[in-house]
C-alpha beads as a LAMMPS data file, in Angstrom:
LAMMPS data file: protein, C-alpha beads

209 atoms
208 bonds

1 atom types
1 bond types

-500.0 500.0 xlo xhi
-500.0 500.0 ylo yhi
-500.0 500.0 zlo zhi

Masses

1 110.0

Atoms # bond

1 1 1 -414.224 215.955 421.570
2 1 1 -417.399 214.796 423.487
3 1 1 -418.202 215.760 426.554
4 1 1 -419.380 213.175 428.893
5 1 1 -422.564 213.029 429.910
6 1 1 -425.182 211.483 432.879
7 1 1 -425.541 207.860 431.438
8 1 1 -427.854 206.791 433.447
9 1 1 -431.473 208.452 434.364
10 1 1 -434.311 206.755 436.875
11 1 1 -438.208 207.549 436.643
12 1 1 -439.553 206.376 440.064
13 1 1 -443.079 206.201 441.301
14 1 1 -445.148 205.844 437.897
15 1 1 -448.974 205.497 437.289
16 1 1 -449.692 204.012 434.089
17 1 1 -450.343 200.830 432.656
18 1 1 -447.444 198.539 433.256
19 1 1 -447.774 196.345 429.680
20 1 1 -448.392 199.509 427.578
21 1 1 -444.900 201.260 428.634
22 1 1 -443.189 198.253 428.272
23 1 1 -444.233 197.361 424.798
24 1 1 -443.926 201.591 424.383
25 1 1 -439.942 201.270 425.813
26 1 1 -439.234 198.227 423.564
27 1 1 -440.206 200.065 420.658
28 1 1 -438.292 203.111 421.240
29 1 1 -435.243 201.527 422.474
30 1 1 -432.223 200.811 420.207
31 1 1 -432.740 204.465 418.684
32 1 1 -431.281 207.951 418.880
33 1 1 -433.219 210.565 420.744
34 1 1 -434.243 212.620 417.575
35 1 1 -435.770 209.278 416.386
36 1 1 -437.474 208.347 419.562
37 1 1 -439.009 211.418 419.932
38 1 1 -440.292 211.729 416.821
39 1 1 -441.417 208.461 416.793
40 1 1 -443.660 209.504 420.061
41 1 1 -444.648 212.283 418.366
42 1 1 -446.178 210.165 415.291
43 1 1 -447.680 208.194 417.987
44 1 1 -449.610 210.496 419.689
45 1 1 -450.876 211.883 416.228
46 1 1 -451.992 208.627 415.710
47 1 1 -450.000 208.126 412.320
48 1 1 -447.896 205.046 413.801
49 1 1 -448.975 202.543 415.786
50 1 1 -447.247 200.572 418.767
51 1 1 -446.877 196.523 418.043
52 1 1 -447.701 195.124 420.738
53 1 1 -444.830 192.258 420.739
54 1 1 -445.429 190.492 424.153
55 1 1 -448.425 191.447 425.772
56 1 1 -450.827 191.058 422.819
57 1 1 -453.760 188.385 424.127
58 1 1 -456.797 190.530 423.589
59 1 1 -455.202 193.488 421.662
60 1 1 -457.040 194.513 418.589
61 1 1 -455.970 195.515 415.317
62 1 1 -455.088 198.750 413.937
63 1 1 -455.397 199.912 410.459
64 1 1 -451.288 200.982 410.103
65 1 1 -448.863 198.832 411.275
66 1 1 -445.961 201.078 410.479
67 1 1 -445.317 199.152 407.268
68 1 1 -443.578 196.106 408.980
69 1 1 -442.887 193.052 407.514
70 1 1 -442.913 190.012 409.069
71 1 1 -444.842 191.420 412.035
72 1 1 -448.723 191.161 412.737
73 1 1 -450.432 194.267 413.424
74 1 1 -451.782 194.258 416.917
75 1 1 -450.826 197.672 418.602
76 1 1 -452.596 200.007 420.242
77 1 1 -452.016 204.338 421.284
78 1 1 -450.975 204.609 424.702
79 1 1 -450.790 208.188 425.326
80 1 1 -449.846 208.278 428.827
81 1 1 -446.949 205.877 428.693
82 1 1 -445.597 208.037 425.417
83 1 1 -445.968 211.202 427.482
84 1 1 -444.282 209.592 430.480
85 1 1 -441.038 208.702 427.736
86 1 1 -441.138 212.073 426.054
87 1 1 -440.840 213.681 429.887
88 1 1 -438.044 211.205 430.125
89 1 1 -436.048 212.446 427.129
90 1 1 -436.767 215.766 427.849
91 1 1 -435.057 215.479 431.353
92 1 1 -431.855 214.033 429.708
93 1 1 -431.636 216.570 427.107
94 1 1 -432.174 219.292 429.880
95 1 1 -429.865 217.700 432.773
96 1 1 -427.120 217.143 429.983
97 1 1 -427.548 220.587 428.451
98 1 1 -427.785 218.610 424.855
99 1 1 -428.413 220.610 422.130
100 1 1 -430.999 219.985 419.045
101 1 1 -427.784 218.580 416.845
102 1 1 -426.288 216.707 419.566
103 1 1 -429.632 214.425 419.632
104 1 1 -429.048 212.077 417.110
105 1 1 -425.675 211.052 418.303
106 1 1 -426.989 209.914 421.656
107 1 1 -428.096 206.676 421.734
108 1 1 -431.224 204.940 423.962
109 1 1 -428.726 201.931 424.934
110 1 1 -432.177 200.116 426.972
111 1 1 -435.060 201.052 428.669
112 1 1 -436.442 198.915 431.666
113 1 1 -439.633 198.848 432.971
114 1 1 -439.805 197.214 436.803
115 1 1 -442.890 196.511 439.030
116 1 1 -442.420 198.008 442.281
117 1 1 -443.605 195.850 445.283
118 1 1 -446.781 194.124 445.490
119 1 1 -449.209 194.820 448.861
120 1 1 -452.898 193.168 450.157
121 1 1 -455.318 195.664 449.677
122 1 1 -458.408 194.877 451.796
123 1 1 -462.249 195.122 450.813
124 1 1 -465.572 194.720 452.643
125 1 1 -468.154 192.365 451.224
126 1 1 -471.677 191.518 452.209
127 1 1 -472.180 189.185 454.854
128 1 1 -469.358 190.154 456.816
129 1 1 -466.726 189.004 454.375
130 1 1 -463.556 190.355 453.873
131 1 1 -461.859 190.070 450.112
132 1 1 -457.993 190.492 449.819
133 1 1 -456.497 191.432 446.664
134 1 1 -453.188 192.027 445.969
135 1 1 -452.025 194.840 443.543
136 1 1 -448.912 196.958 441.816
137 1 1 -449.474 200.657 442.741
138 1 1 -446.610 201.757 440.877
139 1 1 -444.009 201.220 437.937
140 1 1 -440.125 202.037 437.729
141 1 1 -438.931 203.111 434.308
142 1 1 -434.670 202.850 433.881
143 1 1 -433.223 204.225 431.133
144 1 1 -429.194 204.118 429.692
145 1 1 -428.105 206.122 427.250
146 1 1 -424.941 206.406 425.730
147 1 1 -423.118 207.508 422.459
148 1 1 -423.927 205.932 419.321
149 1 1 -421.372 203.623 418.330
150 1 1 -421.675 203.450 414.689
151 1 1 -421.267 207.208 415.188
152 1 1 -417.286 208.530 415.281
153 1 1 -416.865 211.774 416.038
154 1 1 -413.297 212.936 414.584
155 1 1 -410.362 214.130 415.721
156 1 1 -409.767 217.560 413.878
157 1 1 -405.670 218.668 413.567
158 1 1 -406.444 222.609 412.371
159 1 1 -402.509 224.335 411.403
160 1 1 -403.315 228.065 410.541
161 1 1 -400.421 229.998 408.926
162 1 1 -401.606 233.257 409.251
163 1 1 -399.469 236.223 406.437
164 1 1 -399.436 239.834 406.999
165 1 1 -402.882 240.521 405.863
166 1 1 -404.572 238.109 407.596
167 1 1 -408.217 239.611 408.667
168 1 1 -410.550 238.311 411.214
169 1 1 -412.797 237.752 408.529
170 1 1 -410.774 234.949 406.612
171 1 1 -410.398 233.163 410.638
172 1 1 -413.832 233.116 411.018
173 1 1 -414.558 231.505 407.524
174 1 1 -411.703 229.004 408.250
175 1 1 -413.784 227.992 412.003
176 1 1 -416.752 227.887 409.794
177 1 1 -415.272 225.201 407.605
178 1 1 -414.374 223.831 410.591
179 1 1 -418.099 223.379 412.253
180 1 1 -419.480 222.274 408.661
181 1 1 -417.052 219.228 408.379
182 1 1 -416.697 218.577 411.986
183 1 1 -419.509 215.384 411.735
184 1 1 -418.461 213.582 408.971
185 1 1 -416.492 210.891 409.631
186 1 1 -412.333 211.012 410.251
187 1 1 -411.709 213.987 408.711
188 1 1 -408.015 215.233 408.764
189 1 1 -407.903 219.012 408.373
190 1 1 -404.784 220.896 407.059
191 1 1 -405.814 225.081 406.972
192 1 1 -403.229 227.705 405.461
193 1 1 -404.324 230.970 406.009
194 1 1 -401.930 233.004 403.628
195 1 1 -401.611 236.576 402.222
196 1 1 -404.729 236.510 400.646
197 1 1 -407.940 234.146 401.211
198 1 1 -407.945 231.699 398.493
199 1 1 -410.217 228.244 398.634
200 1 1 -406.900 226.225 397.067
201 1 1 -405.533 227.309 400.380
202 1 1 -407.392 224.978 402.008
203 1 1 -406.971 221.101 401.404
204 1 1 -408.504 218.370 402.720
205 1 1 -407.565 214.756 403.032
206 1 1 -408.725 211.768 405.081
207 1 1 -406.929 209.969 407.357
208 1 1 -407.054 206.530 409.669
209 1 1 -407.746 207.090 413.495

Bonds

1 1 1 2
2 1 2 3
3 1 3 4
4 1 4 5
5 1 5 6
6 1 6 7
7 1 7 8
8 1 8 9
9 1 9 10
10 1 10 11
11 1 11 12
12 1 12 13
13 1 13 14
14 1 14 15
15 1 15 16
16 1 16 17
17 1 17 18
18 1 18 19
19 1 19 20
20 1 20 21
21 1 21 22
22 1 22 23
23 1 23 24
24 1 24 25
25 1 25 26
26 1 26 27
27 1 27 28
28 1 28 29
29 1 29 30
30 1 30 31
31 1 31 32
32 1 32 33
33 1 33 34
34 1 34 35
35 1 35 36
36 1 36 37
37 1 37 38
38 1 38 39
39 1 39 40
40 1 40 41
41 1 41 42
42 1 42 43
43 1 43 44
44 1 44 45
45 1 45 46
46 1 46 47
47 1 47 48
48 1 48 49
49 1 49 50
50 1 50 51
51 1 51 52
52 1 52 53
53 1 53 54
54 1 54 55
55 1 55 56
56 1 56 57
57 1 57 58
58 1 58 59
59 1 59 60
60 1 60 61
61 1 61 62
62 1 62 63
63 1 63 64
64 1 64 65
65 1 65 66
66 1 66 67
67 1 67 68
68 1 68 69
69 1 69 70
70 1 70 71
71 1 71 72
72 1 72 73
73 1 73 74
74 1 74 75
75 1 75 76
76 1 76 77
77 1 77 78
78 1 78 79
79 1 79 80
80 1 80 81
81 1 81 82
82 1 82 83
83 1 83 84
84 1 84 85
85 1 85 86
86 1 86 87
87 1 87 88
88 1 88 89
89 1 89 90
90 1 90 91
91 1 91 92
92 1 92 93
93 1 93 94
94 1 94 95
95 1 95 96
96 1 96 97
97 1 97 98
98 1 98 99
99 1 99 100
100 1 100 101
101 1 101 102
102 1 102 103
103 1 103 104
104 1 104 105
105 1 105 106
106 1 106 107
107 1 107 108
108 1 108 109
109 1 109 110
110 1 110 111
111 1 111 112
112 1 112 113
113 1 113 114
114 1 114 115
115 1 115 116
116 1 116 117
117 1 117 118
118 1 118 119
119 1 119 120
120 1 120 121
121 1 121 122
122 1 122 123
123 1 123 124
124 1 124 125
125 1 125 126
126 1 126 127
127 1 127 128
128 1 128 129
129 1 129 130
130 1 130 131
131 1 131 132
132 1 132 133
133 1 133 134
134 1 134 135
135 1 135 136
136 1 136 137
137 1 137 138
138 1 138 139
139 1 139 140
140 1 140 141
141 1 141 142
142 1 142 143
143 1 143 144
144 1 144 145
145 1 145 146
146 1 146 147
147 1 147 148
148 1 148 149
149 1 149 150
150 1 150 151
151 1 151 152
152 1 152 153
153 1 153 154
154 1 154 155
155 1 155 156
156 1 156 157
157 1 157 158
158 1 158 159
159 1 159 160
160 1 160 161
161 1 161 162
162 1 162 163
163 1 163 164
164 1 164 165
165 1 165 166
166 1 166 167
167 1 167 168
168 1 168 169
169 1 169 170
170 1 170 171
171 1 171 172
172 1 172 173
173 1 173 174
174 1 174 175
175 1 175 176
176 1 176 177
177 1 177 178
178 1 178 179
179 1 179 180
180 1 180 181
181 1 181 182
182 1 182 183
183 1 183 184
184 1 184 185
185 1 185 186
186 1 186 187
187 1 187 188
188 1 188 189
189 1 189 190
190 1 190 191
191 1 191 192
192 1 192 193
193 1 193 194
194 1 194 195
195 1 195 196
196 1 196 197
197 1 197 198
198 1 198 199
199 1 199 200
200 1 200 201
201 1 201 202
202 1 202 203
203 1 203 204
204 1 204 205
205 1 205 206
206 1 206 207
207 1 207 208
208 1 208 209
């Protein structure tokens, strides 16, 4: 019933802030991608804030902290690291071909944010010194994605009976019924189409998969 998708999606090469996109990844992770993205999009409107978790020595306070409790509310707006996720999504829905009512039945399993390799870059002082320093150029974002497994997606049994005035019409209504009910959860489907279209016709009864 669900098609099976590119689990697994790399962002290579990144310049942002390496403790902003981490805190940014830990608070999207753990949630489908119609939450995630609108939870960037609340961010970059500045109605919710990012808790900063982990890296908070020095963070200030900001005036909503999302309505937490239990949590302090040190956060902060990163912009750049919320555009860099929102590319992110936007590649899996596009590489996947998911469409805008598939999204919230894919899962953001985890999100990992690496440091790439460390190098000396050299300076010139005054009087003939030279300083070393040693820096990250760039960040590695790895994201898995998968189903959501609180989410079963049924099997459907359709048995059509069609009489001898059976019109296309009264097929299409029955595939309608069929893409209304087709999210809820195990659904067993038993369709009669007989002589004439009648909603009695139709029953519907749950069953165990």
């Amino acid at each position: 019933m669900f098609r099976i998708i590119q689990k697994k999606l790399i962002h290579k090469n990144i310049r942002a802030s390496f403790k902003n996109t981490t805190e940014t990844a830990n608070f999207i992770k753990n949630k489908t991608l119609f939450s995630a993205k609108k939870l960037i999009y609340q961010i970059l409107s500045k109605k919710k804030s990012v808790v900063f978790k982990k890296y908070n020595t020095g963070v200030g306070r900001v005036p909503k902290p999302n309505n937490l409790q239990n949590c302090h509310n040190q956060g902060r707006y990163p912009i750049k690291s919320c555009l860099l996720l929102l590319s992110l999504i936007k590649n899996i829905e596009k590489i996947n071909n998911i469409k805008n009512e598939e999204t919230s039945l894919i899962l953001i399993k985890n999100l990992i944010v690496n440091k790439t390799g460390k190098y000396i870059r050299k300076q010139n002082s005054a009087f003939g010194k030279i300083l070393s320093f040693i820096i990250y150029i760039r960040n590695k974002i790895q994201c898995l994605f998968n189903r959501d497994p609180n989410f079963r997606t049924e099997k459907c049994i359709i048995l059509i009976i069609p009489g001898p005035n059976c019109y296309q019409k009264t097929i299409n209504i029955c595939i309608y019924i069929l893409m209304v009910n087709r999210y809820y959860y195990n659904i067993y489907i038993l369709c009669m189409l007989l002589d004439f279209f009648d909603i009695n016709s139709f029953t519907f009864g749950t069953k165990k998969i």
